[in-house]
PDB file with SEQRES, HELIX, SHEET and CRYST1 records, atoms N, CA, C and O in Angstrom:
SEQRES   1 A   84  UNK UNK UNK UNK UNK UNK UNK UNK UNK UNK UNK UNK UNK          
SEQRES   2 A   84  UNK UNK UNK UNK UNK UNK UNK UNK UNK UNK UNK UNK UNK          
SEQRES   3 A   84  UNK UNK UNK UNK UNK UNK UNK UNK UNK UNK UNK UNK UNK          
SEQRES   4 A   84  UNK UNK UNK UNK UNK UNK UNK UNK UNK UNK UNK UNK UNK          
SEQRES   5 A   84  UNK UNK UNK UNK UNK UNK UNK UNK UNK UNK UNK UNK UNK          
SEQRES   6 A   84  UNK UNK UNK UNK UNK UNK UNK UNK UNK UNK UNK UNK UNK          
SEQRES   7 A   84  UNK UNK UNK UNK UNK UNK                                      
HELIX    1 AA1 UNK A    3  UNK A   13  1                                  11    
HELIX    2 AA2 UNK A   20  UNK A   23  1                                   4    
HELIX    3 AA3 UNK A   25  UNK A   30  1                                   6    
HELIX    4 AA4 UNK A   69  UNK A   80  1                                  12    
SHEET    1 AA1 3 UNK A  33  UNK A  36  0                                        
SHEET    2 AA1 3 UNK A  44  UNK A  48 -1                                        
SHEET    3 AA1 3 UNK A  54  UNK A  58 -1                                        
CRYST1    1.000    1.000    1.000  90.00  90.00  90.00 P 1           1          
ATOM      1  N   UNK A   1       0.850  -1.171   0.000  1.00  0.00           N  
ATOM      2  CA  UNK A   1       0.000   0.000   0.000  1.00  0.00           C  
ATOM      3  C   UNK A   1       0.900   1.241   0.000  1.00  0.00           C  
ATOM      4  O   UNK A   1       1.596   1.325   1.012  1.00  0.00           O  
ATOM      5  N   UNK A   2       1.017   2.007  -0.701  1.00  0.00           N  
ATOM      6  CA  UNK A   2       1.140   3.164  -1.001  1.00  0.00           C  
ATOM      7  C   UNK A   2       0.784   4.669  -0.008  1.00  0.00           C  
ATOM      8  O   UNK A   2      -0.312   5.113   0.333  1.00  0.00           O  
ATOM      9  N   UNK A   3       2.026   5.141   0.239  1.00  0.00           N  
ATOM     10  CA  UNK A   3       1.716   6.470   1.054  1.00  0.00           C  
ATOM     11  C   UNK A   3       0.609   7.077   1.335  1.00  0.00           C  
ATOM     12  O   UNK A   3       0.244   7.540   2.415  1.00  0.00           O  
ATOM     13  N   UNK A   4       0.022   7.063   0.211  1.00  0.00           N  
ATOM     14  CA  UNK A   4      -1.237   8.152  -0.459  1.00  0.00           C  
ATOM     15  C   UNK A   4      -2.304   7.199  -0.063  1.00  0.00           C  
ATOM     16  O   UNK A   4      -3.418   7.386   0.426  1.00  0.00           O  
ATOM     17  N   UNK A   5      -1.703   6.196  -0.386  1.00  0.00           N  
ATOM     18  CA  UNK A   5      -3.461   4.940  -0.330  1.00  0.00           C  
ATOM     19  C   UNK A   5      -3.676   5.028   1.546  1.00  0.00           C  
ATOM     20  O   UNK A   5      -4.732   5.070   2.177  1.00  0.00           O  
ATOM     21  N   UNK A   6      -2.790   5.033   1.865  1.00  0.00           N  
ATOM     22  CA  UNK A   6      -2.674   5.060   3.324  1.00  0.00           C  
ATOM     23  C   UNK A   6      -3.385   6.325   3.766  1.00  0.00           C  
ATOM     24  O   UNK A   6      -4.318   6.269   4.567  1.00  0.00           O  
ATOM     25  N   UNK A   7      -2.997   7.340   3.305  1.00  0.00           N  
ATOM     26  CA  UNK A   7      -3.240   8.826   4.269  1.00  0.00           C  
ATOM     27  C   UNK A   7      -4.890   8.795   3.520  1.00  0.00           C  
ATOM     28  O   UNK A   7      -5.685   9.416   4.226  1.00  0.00           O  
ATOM     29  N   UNK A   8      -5.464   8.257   2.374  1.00  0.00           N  
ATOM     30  CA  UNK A   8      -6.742   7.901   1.941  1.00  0.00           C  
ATOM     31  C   UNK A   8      -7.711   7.058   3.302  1.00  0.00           C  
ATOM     32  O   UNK A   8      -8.809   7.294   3.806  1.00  0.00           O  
ATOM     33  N   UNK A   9      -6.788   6.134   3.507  1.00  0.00           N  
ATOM     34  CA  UNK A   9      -7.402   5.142   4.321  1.00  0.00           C  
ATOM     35  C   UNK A   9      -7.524   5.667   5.361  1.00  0.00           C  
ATOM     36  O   UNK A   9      -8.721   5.731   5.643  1.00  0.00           O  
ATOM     37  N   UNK A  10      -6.486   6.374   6.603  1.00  0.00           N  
ATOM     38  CA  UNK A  10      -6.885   7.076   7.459  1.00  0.00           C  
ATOM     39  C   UNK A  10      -7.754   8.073   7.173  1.00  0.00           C  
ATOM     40  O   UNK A  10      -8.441   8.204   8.186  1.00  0.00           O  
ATOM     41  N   UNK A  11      -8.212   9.096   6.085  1.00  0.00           N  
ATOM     42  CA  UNK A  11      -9.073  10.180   6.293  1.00  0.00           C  
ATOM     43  C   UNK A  11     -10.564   8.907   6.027  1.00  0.00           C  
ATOM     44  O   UNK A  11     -11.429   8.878   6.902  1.00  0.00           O  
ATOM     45  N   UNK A  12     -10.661   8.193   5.094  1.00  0.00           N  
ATOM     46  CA  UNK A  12     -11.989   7.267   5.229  1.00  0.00           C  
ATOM     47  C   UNK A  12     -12.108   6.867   6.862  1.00  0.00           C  
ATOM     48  O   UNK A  12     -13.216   7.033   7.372  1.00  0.00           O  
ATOM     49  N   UNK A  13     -11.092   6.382   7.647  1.00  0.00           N  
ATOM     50  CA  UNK A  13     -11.657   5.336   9.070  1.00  0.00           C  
ATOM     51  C   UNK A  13     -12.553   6.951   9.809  1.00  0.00           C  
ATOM     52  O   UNK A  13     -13.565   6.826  10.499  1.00  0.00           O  
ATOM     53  N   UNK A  14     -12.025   8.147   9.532  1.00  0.00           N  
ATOM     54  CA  UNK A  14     -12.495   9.402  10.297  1.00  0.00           C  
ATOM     55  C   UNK A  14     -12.371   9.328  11.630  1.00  0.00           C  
ATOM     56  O   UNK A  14     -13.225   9.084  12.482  1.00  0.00           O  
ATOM     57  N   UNK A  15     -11.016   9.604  11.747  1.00  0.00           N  
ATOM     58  CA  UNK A  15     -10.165   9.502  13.115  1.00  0.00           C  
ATOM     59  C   UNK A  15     -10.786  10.988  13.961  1.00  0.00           C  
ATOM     60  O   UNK A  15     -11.328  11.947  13.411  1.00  0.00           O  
ATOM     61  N   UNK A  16     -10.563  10.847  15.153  1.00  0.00           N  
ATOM     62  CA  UNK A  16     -11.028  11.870  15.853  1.00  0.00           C  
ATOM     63  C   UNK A  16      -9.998  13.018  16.199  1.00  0.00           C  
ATOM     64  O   UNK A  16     -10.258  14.047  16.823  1.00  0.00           O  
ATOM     65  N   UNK A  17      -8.629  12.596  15.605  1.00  0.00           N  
ATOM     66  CA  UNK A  17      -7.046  13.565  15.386  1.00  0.00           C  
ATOM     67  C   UNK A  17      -6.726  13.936  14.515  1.00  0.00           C  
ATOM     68  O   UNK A  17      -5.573  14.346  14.383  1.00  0.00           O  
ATOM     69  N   UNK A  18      -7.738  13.953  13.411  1.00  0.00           N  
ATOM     70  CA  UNK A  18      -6.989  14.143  11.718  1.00  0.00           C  
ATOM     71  C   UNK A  18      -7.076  15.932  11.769  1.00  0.00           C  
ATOM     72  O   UNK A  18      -8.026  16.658  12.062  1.00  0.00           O  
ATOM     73  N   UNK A  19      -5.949  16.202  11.438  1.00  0.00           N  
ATOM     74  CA  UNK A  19      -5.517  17.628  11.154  1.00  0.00           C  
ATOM     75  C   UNK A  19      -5.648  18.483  10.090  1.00  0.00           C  
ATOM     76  O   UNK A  19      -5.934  17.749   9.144  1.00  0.00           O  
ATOM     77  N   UNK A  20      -5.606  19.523   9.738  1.00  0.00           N  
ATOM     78  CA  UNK A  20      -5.415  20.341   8.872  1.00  0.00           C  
ATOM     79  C   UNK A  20      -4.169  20.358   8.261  1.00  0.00           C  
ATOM     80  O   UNK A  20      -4.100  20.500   7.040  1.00  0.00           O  
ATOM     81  N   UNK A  21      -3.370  20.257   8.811  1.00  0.00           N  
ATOM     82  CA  UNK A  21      -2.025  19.770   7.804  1.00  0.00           C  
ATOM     83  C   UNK A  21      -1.834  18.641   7.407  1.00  0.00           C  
ATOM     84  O   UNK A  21      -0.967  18.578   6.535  1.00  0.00           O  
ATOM     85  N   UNK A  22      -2.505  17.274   7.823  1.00  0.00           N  
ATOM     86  CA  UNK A  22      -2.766  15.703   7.187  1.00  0.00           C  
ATOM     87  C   UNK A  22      -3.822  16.044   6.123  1.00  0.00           C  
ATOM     88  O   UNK A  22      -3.665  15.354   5.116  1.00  0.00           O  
ATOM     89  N   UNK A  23      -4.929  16.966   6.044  1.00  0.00           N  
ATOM     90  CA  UNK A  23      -6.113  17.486   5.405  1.00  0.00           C  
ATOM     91  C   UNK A  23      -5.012  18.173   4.051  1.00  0.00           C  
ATOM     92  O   UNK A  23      -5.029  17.866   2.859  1.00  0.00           O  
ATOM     93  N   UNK A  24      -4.439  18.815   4.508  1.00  0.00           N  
ATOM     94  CA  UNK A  24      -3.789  20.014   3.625  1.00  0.00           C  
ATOM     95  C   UNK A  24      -2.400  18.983   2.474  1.00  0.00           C  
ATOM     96  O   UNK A  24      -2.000  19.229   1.336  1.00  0.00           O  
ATOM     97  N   UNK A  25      -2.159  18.238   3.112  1.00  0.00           N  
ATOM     98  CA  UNK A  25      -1.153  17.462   2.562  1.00  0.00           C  
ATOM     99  C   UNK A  25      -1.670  16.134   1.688  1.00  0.00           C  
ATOM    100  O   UNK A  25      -1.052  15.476   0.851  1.00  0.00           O  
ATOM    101  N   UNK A  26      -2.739  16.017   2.085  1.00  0.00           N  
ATOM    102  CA  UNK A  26      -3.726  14.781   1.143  1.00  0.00           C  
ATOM    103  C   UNK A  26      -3.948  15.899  -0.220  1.00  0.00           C  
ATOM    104  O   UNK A  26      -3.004  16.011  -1.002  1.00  0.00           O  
ATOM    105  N   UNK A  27      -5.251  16.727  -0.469  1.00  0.00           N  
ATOM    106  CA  UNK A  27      -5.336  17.334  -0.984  1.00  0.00           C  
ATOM    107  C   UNK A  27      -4.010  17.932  -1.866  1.00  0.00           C  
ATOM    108  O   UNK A  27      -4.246  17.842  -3.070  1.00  0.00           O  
ATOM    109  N   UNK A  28      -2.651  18.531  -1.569  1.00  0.00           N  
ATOM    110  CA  UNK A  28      -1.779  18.823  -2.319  1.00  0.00           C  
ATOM    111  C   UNK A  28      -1.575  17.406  -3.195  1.00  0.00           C  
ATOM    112  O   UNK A  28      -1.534  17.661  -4.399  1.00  0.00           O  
ATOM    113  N   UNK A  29      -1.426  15.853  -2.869  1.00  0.00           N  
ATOM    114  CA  UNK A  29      -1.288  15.039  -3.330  1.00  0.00           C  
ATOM    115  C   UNK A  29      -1.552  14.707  -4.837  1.00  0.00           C  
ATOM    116  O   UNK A  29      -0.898  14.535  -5.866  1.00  0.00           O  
ATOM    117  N   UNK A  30      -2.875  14.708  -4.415  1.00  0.00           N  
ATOM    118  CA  UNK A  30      -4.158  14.663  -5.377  1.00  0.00           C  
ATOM    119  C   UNK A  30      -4.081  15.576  -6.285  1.00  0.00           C  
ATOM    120  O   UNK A  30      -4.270  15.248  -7.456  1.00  0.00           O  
ATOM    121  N   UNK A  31      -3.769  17.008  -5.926  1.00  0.00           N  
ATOM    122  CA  UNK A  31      -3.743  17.934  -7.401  1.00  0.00           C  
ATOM    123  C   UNK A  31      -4.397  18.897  -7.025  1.00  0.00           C  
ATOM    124  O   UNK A  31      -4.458  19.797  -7.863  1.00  0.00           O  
ATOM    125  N   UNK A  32      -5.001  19.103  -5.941  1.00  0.00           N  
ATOM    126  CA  UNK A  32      -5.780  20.567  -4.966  1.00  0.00           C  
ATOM    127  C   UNK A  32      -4.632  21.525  -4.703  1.00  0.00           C  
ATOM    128  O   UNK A  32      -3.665  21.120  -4.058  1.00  0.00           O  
ATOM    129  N   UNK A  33      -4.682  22.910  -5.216  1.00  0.00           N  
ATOM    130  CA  UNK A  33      -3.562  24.064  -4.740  1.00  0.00           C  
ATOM    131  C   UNK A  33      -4.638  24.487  -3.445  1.00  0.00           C  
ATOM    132  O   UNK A  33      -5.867  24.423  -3.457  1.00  0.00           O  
ATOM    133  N   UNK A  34      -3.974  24.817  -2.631  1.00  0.00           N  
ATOM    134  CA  UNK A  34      -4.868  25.735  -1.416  1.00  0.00           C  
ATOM    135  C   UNK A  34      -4.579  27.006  -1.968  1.00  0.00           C  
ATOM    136  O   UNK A  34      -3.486  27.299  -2.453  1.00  0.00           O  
ATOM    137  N   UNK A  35      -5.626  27.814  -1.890  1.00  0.00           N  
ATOM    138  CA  UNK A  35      -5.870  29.317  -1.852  1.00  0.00           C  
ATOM    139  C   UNK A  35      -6.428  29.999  -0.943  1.00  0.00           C  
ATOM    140  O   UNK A  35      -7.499  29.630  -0.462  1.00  0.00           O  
ATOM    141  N   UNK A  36      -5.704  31.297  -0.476  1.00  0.00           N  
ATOM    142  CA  UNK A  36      -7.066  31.654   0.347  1.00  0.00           C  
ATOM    143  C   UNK A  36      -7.922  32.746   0.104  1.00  0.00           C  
ATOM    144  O   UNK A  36      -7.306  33.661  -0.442  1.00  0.00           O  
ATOM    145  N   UNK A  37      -8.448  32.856   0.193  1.00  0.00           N  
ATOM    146  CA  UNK A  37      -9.960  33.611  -0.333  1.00  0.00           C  
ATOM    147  C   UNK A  37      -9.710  34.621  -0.219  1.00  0.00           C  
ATOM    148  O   UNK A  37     -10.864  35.042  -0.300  1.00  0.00           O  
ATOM    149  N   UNK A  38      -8.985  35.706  -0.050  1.00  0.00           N  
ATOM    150  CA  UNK A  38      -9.119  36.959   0.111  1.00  0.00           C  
ATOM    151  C   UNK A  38      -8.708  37.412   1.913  1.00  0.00           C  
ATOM    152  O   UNK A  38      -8.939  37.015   3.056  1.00  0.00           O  
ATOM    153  N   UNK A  39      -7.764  38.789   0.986  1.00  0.00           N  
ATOM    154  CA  UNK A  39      -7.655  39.582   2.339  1.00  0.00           C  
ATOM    155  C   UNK A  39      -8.409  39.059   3.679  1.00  0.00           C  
ATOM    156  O   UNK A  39      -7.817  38.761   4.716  1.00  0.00           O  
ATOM    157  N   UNK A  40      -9.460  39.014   3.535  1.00  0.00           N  
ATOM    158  CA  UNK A  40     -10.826  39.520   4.807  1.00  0.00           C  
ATOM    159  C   UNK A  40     -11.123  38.405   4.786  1.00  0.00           C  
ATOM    160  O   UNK A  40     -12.349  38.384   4.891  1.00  0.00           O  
ATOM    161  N   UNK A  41     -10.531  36.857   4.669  1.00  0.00           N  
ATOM    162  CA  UNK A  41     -11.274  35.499   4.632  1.00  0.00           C  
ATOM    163  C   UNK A  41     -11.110  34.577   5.802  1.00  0.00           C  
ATOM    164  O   UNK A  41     -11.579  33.445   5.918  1.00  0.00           O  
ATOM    165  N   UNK A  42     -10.129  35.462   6.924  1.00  0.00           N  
ATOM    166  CA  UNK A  42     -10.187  35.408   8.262  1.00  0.00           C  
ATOM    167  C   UNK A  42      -9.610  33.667   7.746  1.00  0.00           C  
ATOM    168  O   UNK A  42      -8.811  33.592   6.812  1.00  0.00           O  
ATOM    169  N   UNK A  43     -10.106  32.369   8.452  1.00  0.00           N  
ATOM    170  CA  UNK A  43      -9.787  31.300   8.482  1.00  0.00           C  
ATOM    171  C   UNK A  43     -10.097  30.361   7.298  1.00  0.00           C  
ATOM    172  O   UNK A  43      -9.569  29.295   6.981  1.00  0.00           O  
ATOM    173  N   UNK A  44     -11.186  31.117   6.687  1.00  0.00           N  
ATOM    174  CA  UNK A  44     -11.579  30.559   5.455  1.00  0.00           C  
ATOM    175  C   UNK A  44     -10.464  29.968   3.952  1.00  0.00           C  
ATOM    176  O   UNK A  44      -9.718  30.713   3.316  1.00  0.00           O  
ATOM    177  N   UNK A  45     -10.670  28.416   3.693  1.00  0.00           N  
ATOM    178  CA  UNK A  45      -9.683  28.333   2.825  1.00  0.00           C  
ATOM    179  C   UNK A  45      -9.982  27.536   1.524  1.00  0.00           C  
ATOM    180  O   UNK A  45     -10.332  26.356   1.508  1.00  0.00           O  
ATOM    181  N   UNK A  46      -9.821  28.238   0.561  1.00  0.00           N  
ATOM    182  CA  UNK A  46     -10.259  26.901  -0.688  1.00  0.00           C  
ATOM    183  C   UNK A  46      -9.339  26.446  -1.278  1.00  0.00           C  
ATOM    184  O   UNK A  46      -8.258  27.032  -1.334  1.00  0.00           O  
ATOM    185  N   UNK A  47      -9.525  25.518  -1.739  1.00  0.00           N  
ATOM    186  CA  UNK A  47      -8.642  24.282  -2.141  1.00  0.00           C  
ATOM    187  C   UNK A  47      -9.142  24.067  -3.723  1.00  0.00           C  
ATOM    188  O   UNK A  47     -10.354  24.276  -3.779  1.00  0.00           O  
ATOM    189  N   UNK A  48      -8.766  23.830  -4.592  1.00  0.00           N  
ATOM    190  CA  UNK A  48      -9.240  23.989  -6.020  1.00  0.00           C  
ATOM    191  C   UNK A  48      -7.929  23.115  -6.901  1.00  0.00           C  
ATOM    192  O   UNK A  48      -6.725  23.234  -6.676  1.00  0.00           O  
ATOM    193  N   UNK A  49      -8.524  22.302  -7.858  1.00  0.00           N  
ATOM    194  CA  UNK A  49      -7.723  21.254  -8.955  1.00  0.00           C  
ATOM    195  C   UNK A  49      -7.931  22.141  -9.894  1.00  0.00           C  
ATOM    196  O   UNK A  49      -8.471  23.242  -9.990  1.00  0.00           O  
ATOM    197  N   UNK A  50      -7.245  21.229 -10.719  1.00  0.00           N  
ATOM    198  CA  UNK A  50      -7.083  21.688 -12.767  1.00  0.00           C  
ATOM    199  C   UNK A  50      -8.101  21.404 -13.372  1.00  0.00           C  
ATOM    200  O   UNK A  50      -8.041  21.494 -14.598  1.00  0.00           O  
ATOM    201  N   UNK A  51      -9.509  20.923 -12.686  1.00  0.00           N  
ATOM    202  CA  UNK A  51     -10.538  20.783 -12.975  1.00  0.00           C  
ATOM    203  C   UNK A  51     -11.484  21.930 -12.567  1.00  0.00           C  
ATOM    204  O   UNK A  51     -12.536  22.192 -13.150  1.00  0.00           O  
ATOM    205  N   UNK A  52     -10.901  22.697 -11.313  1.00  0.00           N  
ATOM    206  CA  UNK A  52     -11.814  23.450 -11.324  1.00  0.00           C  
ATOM    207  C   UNK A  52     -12.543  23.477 -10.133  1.00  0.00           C  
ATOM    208  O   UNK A  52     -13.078  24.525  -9.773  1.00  0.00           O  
ATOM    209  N   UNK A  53     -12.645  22.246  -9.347  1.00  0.00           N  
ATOM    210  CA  UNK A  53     -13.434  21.468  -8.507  1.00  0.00           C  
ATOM    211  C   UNK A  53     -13.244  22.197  -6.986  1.00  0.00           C  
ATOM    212  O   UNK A  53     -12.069  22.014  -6.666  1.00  0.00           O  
ATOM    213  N   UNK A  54     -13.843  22.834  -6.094  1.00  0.00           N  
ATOM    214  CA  UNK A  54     -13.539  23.490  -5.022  1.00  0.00           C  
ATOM    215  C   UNK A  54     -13.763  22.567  -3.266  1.00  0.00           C  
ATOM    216  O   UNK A  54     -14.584  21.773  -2.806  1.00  0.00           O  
ATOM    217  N   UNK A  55     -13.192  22.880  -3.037  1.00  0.00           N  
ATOM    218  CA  UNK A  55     -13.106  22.247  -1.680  1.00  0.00           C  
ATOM    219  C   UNK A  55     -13.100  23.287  -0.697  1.00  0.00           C  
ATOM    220  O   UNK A  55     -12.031  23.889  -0.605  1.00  0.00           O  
ATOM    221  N   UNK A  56     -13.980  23.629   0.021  1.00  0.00           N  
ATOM    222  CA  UNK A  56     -13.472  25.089   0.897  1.00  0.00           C  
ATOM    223  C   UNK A  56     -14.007  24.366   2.586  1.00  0.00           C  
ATOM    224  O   UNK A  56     -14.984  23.692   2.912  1.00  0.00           O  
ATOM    225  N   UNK A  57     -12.409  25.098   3.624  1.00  0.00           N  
ATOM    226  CA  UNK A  57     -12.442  24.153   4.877  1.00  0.00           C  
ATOM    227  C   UNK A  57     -12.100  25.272   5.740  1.00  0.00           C  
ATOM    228  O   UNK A  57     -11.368  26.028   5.102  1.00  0.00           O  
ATOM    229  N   UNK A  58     -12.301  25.677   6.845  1.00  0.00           N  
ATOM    230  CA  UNK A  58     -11.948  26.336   7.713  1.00  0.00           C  
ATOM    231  C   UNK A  58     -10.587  25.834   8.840  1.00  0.00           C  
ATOM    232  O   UNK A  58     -10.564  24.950   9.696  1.00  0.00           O  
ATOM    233  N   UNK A  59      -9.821  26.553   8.518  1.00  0.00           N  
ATOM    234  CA  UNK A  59      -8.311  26.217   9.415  1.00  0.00           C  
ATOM    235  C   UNK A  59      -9.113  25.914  11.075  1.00  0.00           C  
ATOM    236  O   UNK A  59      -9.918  26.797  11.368  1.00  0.00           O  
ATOM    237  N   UNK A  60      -9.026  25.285  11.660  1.00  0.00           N  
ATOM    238  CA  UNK A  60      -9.570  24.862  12.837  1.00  0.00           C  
ATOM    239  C   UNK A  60      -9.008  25.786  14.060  1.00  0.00           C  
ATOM    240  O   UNK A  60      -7.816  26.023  13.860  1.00  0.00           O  
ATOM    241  N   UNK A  61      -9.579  26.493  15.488  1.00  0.00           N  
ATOM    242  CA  UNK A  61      -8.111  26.718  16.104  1.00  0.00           C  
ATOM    243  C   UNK A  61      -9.104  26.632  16.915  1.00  0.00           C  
ATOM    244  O   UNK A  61     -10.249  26.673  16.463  1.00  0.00           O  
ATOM    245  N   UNK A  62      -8.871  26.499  18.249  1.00  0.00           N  
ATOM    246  CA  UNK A  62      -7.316  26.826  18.012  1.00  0.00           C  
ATOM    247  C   UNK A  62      -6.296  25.444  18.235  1.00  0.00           C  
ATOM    248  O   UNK A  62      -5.066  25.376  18.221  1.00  0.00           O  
ATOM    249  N   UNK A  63      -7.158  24.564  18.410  1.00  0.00           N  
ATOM    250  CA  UNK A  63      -6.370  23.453  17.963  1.00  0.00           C  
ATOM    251  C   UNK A  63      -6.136  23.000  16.563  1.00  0.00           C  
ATOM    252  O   UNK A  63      -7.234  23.159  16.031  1.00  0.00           O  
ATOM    253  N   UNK A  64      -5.131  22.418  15.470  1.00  0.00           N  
ATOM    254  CA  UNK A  64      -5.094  22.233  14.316  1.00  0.00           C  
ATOM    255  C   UNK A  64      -6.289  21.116  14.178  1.00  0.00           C  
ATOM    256  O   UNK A  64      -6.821  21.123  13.068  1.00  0.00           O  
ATOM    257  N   UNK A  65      -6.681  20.382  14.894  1.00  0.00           N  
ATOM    258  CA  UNK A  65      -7.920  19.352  14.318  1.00  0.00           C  
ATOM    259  C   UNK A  65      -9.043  19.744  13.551  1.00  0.00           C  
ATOM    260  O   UNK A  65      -9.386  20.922  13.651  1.00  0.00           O  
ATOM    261  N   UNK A  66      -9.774  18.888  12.699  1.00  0.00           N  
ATOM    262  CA  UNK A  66     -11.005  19.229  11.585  1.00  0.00           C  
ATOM    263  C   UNK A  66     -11.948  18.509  12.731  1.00  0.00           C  
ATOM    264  O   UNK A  66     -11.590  17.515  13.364  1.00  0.00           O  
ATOM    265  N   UNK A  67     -12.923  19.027  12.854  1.00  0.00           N  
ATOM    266  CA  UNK A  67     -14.480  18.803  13.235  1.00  0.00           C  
ATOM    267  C   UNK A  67     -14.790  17.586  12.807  1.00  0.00           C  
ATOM    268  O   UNK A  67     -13.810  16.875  12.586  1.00  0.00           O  
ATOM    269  N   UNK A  68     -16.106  16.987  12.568  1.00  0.00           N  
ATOM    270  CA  UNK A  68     -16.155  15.403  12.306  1.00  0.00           C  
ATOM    271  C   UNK A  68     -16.833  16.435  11.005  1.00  0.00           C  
ATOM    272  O   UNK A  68     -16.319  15.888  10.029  1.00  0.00           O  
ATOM    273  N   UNK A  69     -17.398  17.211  10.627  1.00  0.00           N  
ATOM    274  CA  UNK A  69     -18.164  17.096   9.820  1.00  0.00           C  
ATOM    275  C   UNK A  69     -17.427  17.756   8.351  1.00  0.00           C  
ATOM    276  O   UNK A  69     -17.712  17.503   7.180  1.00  0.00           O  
ATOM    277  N   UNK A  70     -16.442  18.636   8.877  1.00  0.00           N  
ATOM    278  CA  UNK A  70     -15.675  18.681   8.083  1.00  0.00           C  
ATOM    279  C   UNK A  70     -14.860  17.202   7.359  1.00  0.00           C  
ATOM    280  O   UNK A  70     -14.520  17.299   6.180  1.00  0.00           O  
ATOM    281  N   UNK A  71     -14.645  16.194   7.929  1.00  0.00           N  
ATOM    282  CA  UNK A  71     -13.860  15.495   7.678  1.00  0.00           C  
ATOM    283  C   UNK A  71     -15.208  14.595   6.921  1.00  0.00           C  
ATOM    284  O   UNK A  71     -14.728  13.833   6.081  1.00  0.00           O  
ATOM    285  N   UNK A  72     -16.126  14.526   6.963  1.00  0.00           N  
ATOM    286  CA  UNK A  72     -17.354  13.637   6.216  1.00  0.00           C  
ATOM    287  C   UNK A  72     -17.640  14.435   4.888  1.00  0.00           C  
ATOM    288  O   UNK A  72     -18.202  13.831   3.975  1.00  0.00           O  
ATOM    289  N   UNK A  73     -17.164  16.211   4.671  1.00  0.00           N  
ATOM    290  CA  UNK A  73     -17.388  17.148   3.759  1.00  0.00           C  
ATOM    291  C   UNK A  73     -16.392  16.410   3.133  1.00  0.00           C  
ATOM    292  O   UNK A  73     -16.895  15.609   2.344  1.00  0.00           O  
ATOM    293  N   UNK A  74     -15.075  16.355   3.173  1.00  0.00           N  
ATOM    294  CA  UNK A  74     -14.124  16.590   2.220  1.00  0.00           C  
ATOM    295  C   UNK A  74     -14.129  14.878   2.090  1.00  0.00           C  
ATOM    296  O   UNK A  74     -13.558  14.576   1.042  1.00  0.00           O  
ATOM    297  N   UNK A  75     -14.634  13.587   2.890  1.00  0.00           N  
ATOM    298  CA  UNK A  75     -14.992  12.477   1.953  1.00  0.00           C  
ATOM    299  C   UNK A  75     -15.968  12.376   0.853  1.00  0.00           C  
ATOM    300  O   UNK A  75     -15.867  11.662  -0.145  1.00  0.00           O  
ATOM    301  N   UNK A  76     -16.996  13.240   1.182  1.00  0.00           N  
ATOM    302  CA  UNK A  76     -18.310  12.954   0.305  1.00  0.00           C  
ATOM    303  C   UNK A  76     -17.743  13.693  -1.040  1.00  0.00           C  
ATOM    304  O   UNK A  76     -17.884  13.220  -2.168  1.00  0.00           O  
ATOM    305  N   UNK A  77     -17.106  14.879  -0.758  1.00  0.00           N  
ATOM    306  CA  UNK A  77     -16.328  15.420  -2.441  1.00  0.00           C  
ATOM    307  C   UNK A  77     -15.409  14.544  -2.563  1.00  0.00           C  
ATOM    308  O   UNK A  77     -15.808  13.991  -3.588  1.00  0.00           O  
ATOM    309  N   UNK A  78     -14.450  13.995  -2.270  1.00  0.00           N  
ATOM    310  CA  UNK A  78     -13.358  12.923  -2.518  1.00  0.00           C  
ATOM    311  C   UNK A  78     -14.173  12.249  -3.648  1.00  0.00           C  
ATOM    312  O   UNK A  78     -13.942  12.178  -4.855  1.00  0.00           O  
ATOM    313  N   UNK A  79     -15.385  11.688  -2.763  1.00  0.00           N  
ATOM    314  CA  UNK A  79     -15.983  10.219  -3.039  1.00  0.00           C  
ATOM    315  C   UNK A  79     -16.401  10.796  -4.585  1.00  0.00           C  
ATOM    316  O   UNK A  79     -16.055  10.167  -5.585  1.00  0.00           O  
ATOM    317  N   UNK A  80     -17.050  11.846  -4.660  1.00  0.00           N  
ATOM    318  CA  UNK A  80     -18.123  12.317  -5.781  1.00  0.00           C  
ATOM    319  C   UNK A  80     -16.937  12.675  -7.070  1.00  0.00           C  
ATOM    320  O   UNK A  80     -17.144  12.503  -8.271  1.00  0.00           O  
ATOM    321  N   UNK A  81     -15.809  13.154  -6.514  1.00  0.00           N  
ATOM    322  CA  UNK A  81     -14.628  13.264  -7.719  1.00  0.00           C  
ATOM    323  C   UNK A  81     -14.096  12.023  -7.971  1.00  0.00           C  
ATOM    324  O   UNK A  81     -13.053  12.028  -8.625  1.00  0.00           O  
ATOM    325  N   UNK A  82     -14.680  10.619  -7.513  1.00  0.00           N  
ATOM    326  CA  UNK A  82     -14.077   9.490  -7.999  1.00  0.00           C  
ATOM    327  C   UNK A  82     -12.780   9.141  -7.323  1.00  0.00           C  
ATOM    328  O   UNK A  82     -12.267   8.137  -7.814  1.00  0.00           O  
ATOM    329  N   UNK A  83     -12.272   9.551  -6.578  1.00  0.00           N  
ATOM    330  CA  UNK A  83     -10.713   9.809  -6.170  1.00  0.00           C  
ATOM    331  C   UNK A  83     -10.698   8.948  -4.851  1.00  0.00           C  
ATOM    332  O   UNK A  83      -9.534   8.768  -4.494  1.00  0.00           O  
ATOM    333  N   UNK A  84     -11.884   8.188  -3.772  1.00  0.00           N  
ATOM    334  CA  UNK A  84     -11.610   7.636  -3.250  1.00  0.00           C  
ATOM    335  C   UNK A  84     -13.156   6.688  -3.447  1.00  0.00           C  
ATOM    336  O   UNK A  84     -13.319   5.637  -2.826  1.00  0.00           O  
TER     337      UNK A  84                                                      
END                                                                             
């Protein structure tokens, strides 16, 4: 199994420690640039491929961890881009 297939497999089990930089580093993998939205976008962050396809997640704080529901957001787009 493969690095990637791995850090796949942990964001599917939806661990209750998965981070914004494990979040941020899957996504670069795959072909997502992070952007952030503008001056005034406070924590707000989108994530966008060569397709076009947007992913937008809020930096967590003040601990680095994602919420559960964030982490069920960015499977259900995973899932719907075919990619997991």
């Amino acid at each position: 199994m493969s690095k990637l297939e791995k850090e796949i497999e942990r964001l599917k089990s939806k661990p209750k420690d998965y981070t914004y930089e494990e979040a941020k580093s899957l996504l670069n993998k795959i072909g997502y640039i992070e952007n952030n939205k503008g001056k005034t976008s406070g924590s707000r962050v989108r994530f966008r491929n060569k397709e076009n396809v947007k992913i937008d997640l809020h930096k967590p704080h003040p601990k680095n961890i994602l919420k559960p529901y964030q982490i069920n957001d960015l499977i259900q787009i995973l899932k719907e881009g075919g990619i997991i």
